[in-house]
C-alpha positions as CSV (number, residue, x, y, z in Angstrom):
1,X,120.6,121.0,91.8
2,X,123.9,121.3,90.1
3,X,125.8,119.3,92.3
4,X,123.1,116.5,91.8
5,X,123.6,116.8,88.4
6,X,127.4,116.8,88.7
7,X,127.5,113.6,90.5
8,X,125.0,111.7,88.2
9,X,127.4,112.8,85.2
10,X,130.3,112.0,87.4
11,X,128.9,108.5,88.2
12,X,127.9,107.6,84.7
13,X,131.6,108.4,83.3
14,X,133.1,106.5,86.2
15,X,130.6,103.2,85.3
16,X,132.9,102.1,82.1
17,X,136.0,102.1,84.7
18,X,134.3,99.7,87.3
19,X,133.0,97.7,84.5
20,X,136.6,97.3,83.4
21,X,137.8,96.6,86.9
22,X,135.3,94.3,87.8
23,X,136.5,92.3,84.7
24,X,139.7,92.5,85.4
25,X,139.0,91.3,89.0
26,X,137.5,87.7,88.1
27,X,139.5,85.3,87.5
28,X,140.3,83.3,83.7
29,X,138.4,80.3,85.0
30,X,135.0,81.6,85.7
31,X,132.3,79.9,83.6
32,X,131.9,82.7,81.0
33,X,128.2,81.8,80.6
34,X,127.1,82.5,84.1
35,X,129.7,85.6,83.5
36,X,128.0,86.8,80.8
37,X,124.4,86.0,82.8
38,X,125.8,88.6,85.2
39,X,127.0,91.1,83.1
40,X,123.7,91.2,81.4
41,X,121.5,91.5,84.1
42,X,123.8,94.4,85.3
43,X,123.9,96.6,82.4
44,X,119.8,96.1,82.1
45,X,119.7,98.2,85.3
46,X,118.1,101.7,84.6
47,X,119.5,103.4,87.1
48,X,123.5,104.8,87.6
49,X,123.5,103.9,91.5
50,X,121.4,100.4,91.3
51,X,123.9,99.6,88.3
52,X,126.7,100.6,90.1
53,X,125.7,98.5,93.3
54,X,125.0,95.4,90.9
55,X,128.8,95.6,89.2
56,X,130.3,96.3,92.4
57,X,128.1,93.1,94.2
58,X,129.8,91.5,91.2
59,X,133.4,92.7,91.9
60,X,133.0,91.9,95.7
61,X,132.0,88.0,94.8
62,X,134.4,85.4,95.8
63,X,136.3,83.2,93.3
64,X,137.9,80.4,93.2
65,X,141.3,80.9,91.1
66,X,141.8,76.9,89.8
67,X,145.0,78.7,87.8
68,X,147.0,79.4,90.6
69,X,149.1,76.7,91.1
70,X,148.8,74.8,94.8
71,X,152.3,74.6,96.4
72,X,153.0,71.5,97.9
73,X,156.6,71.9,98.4
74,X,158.0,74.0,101.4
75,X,160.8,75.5,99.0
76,X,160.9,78.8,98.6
77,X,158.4,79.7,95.1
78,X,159.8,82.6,94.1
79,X,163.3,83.9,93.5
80,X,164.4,87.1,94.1
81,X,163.7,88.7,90.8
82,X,160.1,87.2,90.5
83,X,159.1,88.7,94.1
84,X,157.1,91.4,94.1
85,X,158.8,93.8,95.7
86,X,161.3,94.2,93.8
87,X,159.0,95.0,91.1
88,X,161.4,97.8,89.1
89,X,164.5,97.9,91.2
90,X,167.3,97.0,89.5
91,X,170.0,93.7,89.9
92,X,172.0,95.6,91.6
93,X,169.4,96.8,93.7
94,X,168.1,93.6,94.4
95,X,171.4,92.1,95.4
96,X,173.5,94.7,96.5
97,X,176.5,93.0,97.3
98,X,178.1,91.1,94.6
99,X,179.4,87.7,95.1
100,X,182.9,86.6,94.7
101,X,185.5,88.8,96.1
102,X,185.9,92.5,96.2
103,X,189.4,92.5,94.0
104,X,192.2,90.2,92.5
105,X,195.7,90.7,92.6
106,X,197.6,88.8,89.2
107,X,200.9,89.5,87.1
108,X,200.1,90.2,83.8
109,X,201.3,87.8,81.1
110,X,201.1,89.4,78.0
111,X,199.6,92.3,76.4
112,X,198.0,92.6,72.6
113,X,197.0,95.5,71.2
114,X,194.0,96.1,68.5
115,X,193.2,92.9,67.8
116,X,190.1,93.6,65.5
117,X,188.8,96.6,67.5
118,X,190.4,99.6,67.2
119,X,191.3,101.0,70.6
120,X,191.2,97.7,72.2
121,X,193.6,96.3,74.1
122,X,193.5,92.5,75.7
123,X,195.3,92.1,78.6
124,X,196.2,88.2,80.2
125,X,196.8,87.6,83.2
126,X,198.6,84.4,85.0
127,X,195.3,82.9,86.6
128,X,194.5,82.7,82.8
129,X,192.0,85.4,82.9
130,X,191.6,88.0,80.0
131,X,190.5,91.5,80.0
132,X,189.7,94.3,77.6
133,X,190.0,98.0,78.2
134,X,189.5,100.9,75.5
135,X,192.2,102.6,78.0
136,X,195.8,104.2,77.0
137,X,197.9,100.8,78.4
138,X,201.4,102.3,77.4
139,X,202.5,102.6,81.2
140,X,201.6,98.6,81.6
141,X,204.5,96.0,81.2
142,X,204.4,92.2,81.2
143,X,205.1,91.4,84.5
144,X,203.6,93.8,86.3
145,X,201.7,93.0,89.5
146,X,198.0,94.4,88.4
147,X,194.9,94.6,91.0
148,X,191.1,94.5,89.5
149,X,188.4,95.4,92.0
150,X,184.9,96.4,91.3
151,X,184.0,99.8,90.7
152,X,180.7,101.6,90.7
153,X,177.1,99.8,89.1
154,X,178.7,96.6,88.3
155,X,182.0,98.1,86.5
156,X,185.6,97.0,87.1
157,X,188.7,98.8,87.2
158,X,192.3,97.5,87.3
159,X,195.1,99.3,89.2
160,X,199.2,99.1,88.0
161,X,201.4,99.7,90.5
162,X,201.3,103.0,90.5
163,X,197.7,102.9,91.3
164,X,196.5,104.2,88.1
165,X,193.6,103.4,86.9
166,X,191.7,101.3,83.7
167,X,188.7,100.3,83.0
168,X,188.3,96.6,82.0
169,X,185.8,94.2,81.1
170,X,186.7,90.4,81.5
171,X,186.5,88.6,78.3
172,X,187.8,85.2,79.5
C-alpha cells in the first residue's frame, strides 16, 4: 500500500514537468486555439495516469514546423561554430590548427619604448608588421633577425637570436 501511494505522489509531482515538456515540444506555429482545446481537455482528466496518457498523446503528435526554413541550396547551412556539435568547445577546439603559417622570420626595424603604456614596448619589423610585448626587450637591437611562431591557446612568442623568448601581440 505505500508503494502505491508513493508512486501516485511521485506521478502527480512529475505531471507539471511533462506539462512543461510537452509545451516545449510543439512547435511556435501551432494554432494556439486548438492548443489551448487540448490542454484543456487534458488537465479536466481526473485521474494522474489517464492525464498523464492524454499530455503524453499530446507530446507524441506530429507537427509541422512552418518556421524552419526549407533549404533549397546544396551549400553547406551551417558553419562550423553554428553546428551542433561543437556546442561548448572552444575556437580553438573547433579549428585546431590555425591558418597561416607556423612562424615568421623578419629583421626588426625599430624599437620604441612606453609609448602611452607603461611597460610596453612596440616593436617593427621590415614586412611592416608591429608588435607589443610587456617583456624586458634590453637584449633586442635594430637589426636583429627575430622569429615569431605561435605558442600555446592562440598566443605568440618571438625568439632573438639567442633564442630567448617574448611574448607579443601583433598590433599592426
Amino acid at each position: 500500500m505505500l508503494t502505491r501511494r508513493f508512486d501516485r505522489t511521485r506521478l502527480a509531482c512529475n505531471l507539471p514537468a511533462a506539462i512543461v515538456l510537452t509545451l516545449a515540444s510543439l512547435p511556435a506555429a501551432a494554432d494556439s486555439a486548438a492548443l489551448s482545446q487540448e490542454l484543456a481537455r487534458c488537465a479536466g482528466i481526473t485521474t494522474p495516469q489517464a492525464r498523464l496518457e492524454c499530455y503524453d498523446a499530446l507530446a507524441r503528435r506530429p507537427h509541422a514546423d512552418t518556421t524552419a526554413p526549407v533549404a533549397t541550396s546544396s551549400a553547406p547551412q551551417e558553419s562550423a561554430k553554428d553546428d551542433a556539435r561543437n556546442f561548448g568547445l572552444s575556437p580553438v577546439q573547433i579549428q585546431p590548427k590555425p591558418v597561416g603559417p607556423a612562424a615568421i622570420a623578419a629583421r626588426l626595424t625599430e624599437i620604441s619604448f612606453n609609448q602611452g603604456e607603461i611597460g610596453q614596448s612596440y616593436l617593427q619589423l621590415d614586412n611592416g608588421e608591429i608588435w607589443k610585448t610587456r617583456d624586458d626587450v634590453a637584449r633586442l637591437a635594430v637589426g636583429n633577425l627575430v622569429k615569431i611562431k605561435r605558442g600555446a591557446l592562440g598566443s605568440f612568442l618571438l625568439l632573438d637570436p639567442a633564442n630567448l623568448s617574448y611574448r607579443v601581440f601583433r598590433v599592426k
